[in-house]
C-alpha positions as CSV (number, residue, x, y, z in Angstrom):
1,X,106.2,68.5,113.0
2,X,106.3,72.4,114.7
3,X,102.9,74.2,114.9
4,X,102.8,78.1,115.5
5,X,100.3,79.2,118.9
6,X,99.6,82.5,119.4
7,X,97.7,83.7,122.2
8,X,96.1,87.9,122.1
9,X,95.5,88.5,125.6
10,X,94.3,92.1,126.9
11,X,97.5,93.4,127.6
12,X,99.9,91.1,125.1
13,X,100.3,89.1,122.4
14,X,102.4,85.6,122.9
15,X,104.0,83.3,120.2
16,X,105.6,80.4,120.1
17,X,106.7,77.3,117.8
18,X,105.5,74.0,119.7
19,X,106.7,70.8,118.9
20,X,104.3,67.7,118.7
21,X,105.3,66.7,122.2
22,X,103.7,70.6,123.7
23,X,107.5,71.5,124.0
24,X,108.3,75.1,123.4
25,X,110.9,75.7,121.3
26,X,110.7,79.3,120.1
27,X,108.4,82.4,121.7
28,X,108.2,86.1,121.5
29,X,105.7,89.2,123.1
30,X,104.4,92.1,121.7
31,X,102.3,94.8,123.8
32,X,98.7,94.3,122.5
33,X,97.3,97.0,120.3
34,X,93.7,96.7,121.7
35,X,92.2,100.0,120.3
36,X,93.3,99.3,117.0
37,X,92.2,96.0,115.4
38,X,93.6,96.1,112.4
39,X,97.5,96.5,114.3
40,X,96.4,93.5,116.0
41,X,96.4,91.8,112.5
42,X,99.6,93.0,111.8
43,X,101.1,92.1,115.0
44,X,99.8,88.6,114.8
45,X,100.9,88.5,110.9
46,X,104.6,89.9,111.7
47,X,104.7,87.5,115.0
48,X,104.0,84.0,112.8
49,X,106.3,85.1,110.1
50,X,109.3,85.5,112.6
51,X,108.4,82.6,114.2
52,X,108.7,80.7,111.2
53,X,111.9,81.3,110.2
54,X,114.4,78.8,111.1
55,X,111.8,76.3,111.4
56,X,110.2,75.1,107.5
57,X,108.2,72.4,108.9
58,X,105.5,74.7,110.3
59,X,102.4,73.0,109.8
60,X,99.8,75.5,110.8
61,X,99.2,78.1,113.4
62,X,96.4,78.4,115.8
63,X,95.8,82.3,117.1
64,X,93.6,82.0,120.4
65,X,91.4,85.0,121.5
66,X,88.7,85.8,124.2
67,X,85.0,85.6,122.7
68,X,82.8,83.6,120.9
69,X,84.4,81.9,117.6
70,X,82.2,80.3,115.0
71,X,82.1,76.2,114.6
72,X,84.4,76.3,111.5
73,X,87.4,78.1,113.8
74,X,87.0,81.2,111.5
75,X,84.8,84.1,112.3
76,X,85.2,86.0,115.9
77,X,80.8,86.6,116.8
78,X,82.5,89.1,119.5
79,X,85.4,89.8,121.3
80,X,85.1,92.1,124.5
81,X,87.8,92.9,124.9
82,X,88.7,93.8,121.3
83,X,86.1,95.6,119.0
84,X,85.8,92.5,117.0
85,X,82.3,92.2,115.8
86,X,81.7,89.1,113.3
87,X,85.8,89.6,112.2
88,X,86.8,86.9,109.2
89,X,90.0,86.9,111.0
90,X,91.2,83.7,109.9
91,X,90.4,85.0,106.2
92,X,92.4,87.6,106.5
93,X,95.6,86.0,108.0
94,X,95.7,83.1,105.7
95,X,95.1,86.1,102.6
96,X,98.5,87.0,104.1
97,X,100.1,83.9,105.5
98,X,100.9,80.8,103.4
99,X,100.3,78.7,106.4
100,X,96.8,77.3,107.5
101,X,95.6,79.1,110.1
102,X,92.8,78.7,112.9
103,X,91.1,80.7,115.4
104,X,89.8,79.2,118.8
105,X,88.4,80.9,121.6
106,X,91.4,81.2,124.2
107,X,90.0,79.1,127.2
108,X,89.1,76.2,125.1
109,X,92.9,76.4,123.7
110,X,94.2,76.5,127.2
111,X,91.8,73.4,128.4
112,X,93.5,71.6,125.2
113,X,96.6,71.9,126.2
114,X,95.8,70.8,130.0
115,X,94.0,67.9,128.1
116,X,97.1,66.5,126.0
117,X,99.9,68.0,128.2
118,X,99.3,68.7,131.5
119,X,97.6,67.7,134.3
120,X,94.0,65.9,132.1
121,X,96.7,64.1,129.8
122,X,95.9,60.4,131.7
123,X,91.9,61.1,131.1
124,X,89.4,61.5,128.2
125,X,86.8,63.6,129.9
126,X,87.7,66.8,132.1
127,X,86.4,70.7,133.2
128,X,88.8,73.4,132.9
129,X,87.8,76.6,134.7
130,X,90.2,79.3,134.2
131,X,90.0,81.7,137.7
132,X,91.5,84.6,136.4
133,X,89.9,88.7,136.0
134,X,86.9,86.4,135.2
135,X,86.2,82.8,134.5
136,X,87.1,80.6,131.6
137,X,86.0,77.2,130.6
138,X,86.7,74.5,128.4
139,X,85.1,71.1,128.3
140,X,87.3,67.9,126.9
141,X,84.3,65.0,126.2
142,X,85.6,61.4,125.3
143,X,89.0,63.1,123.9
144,X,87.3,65.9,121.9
145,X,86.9,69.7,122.8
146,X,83.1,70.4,123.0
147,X,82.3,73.2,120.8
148,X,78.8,73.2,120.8
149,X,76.3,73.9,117.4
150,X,77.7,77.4,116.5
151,X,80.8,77.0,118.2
152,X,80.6,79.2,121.0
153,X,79.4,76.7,124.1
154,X,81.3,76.2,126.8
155,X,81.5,79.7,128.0
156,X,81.3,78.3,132.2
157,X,81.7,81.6,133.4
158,X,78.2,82.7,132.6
159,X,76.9,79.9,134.0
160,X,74.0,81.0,136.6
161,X,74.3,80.1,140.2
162,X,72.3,82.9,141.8
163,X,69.0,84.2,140.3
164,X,68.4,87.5,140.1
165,X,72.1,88.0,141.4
166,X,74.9,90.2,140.8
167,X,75.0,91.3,137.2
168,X,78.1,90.4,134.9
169,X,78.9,92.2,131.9
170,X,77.6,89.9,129.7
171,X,74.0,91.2,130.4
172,X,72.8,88.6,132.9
173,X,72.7,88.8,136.4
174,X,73.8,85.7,138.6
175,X,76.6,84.3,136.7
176,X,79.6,82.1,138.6
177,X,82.3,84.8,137.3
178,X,80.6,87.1,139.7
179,X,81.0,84.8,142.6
180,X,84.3,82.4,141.3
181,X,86.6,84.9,139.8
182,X,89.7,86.8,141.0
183,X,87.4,89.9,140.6
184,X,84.7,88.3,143.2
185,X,88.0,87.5,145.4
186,X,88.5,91.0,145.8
187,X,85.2,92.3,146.2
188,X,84.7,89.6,149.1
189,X,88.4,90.4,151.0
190,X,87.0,94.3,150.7
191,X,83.7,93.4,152.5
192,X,85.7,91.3,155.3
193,X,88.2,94.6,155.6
194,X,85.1,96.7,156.2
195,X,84.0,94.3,158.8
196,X,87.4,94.2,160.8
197,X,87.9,91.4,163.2
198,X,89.4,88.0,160.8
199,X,89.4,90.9,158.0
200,X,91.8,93.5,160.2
201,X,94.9,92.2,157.8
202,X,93.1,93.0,155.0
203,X,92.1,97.0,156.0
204,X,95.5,97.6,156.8
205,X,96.5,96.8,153.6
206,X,94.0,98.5,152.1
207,X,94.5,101.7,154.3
208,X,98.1,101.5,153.5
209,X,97.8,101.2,149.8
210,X,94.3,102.7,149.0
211,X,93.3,99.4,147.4
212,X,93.1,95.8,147.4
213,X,94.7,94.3,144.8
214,X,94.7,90.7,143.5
215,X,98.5,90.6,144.6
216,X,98.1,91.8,148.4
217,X,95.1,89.3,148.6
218,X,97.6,86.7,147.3
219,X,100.2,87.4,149.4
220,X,98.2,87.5,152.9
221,X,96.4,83.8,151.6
222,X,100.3,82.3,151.3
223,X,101.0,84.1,154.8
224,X,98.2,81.9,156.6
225,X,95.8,85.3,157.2
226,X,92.7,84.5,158.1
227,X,90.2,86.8,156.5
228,X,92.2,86.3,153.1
229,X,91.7,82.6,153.6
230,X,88.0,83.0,154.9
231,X,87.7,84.9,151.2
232,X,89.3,82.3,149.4
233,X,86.7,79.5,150.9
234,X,83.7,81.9,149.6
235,X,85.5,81.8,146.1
236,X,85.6,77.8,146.8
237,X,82.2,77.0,147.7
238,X,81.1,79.2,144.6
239,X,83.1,77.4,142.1
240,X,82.4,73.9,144.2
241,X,78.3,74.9,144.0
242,X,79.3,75.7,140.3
243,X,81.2,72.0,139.9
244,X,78.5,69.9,141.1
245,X,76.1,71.3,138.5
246,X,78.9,70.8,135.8
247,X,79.2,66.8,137.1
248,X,75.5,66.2,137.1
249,X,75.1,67.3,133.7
250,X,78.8,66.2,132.1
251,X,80.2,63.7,134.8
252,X,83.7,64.5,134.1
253,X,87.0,62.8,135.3
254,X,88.9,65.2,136.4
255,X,88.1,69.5,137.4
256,X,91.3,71.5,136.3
257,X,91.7,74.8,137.6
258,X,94.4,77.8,136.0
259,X,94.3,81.1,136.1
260,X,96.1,83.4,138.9
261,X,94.1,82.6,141.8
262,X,94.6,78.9,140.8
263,X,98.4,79.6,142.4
264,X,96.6,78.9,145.7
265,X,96.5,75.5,145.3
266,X,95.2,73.5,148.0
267,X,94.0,76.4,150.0
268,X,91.1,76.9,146.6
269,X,91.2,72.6,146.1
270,X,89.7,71.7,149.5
271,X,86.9,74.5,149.7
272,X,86.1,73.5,146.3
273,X,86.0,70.0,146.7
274,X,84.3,70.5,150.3
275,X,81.2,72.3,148.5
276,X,80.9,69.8,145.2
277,X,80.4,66.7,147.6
278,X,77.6,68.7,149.6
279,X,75.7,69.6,146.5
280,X,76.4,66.8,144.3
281,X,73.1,65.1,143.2
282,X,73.1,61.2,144.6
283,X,76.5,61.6,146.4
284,X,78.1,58.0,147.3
285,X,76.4,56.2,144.6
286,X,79.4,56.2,141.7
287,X,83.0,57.3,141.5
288,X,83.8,61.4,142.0
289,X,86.1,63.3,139.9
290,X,89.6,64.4,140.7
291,X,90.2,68.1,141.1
292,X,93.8,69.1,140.1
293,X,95.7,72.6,139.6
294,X,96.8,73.1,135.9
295,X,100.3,72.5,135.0
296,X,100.8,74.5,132.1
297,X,100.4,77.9,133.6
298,X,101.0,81.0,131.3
299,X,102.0,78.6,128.4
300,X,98.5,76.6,128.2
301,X,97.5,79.2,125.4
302,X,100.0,79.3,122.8
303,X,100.7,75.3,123.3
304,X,97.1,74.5,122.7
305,X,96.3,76.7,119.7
306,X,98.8,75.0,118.3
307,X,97.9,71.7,119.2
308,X,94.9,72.4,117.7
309,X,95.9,74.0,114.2
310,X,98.2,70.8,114.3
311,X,95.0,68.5,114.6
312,X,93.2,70.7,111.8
313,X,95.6,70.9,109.5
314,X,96.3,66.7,110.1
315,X,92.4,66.3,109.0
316,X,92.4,68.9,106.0
């Protein structure tokens, strides 16, 4: 049985038909409308009923979204980067849609589809932080997605690690997208360029450009440059610091990390790793978790809103 993901990210919208196996078997884009919420209604609308045709065995479609989303998959509290304030949004489409439809907050969607497809599909209990602009999270606890009471827990990035630290646009100051994202990345390979010495590489890029971006960073880490890599193993000990907090409290199987700086691999795993064991509460005394790169990539979102509509509409 096909179920319809769509996933409305800042700069586009994705689609795709999904079989019960988190096979693909039908996608589209559109640009995303962001200023206008109501287009991004239509859009999504339009998008599902293409989708459909060709495939009558639809049994639901999942739309995933950044921001909070209440416990019954229906309401979006608040989108930032969509002026969404307590949207019906599930109302609306199925008003238009004779499909079920839910709505799921788009790192818990992309954790999902880790969780059943990709690289968590051999455990029941796994952390999925999503290294991207900021950081995304989604917990998977004995083979359920944690929610939390209204629906909007999970939310890893704005977990503190530094008191009275750098503030993050949610309001507090401290949070672990400041220090773990691909934002922070930057902000560290532009103080190593201002130093010179391991960050020389890095100010003649800069020079030459006029910026920094996430790409030239990228590009000098794969190259072996040392003040891109000496970045990189701030961004790890962060996230590692951020881990061992996450395993006292959750004791997961298995870390999975997406997102673009996630395309580092082993150069983010072992600083990452390195910095859990060192601040991990009773270290020796029972078995530590795996930490694995996500396997889904740019797919996770559409594959696990629909996974998840799937489930919902299975249980209705």
């Amino acid at each position: 049985m096909h179920a319809i993901g769509i996933d409305i990210g800042g700069t586009k919208i994705a689609g795709a038909v999904v079989d019960e196996f988190g096979a693909i078997v039908a996608e589209e884009r559109q640009p995303t409308p962001a200023g206008e919420p109501h287009q991004i209604e239509n859009v999504v609308v339009e998008m599902i009923e293409r989708l459909r045709e060709g495939h009558p065995d639809i049994a639901a479609a999942g739309v995933a979204a950044a921001g909070f989303i209440d416990a019954s998959q229906s309401i979006v509290y608040y989108a930032p980067n969509i002026n969404w304030r307590q949207e019906p949004f599930r109302e609306k489409l199925e008003a238009r849609l004779d499909v079920p439809v839910i709505i799921e907050n788009d790192a818990n969607a992309a954790g999902w589809a880790e969780f059943q497809y990709g690289a968590g599909r051999l455990v029941s209990d796994m952390v999925t932080l999503t290294i991207g602009t900021g950081v995304g999270g989604a917990i998977v606890s004995e083979d359920r997605l944690f929610r939390g009471g209204f629906g909007a827990g999970a939310e890893l990035g704005h977990m503190r690690v530094v008191p009275g630290g750098l503030p993050c646009g949610c309001g507090a100051h401290g949070c672990i997208e400041q220090y773990g994202s691909g934002r922070a990345l930057q902000r560290m390979a532009n103080v190593l360029a201002d130093a010179g010495g391991i960050g020389q590489a890095l100010a003649d890029v800069r020079s030459r450009k006029g910026s920094l971006g996430g790409k030239d960073i990228s590009k000098l880490i794969m190259a072996g440059d040392p003040g891109a890599l000496a970045a990189l193993r701030e961004l790890g000990g962060w996230l590692g610091q951020a881990c061992a907090s996450l395993g006292a409290i959750l004791d997961p199987q298995l870390f999975v990390f997406g997102g673009g700086v996630a395309q580092a691999g082993d150069l983010l795993l072992e600083p990452i790793r390195q910095a859990y064991l060192e601040n991990l509460p009773a270290r020796g005394y029972h078995p530590e978790p795996d930490f694995r790169i996500a396997e889904l990539v740019n797919d996770a979102g559409v594959v696990g809103a629909a996974d998840l509509a799937r489930l919902h509409a299975s249980h209705r």
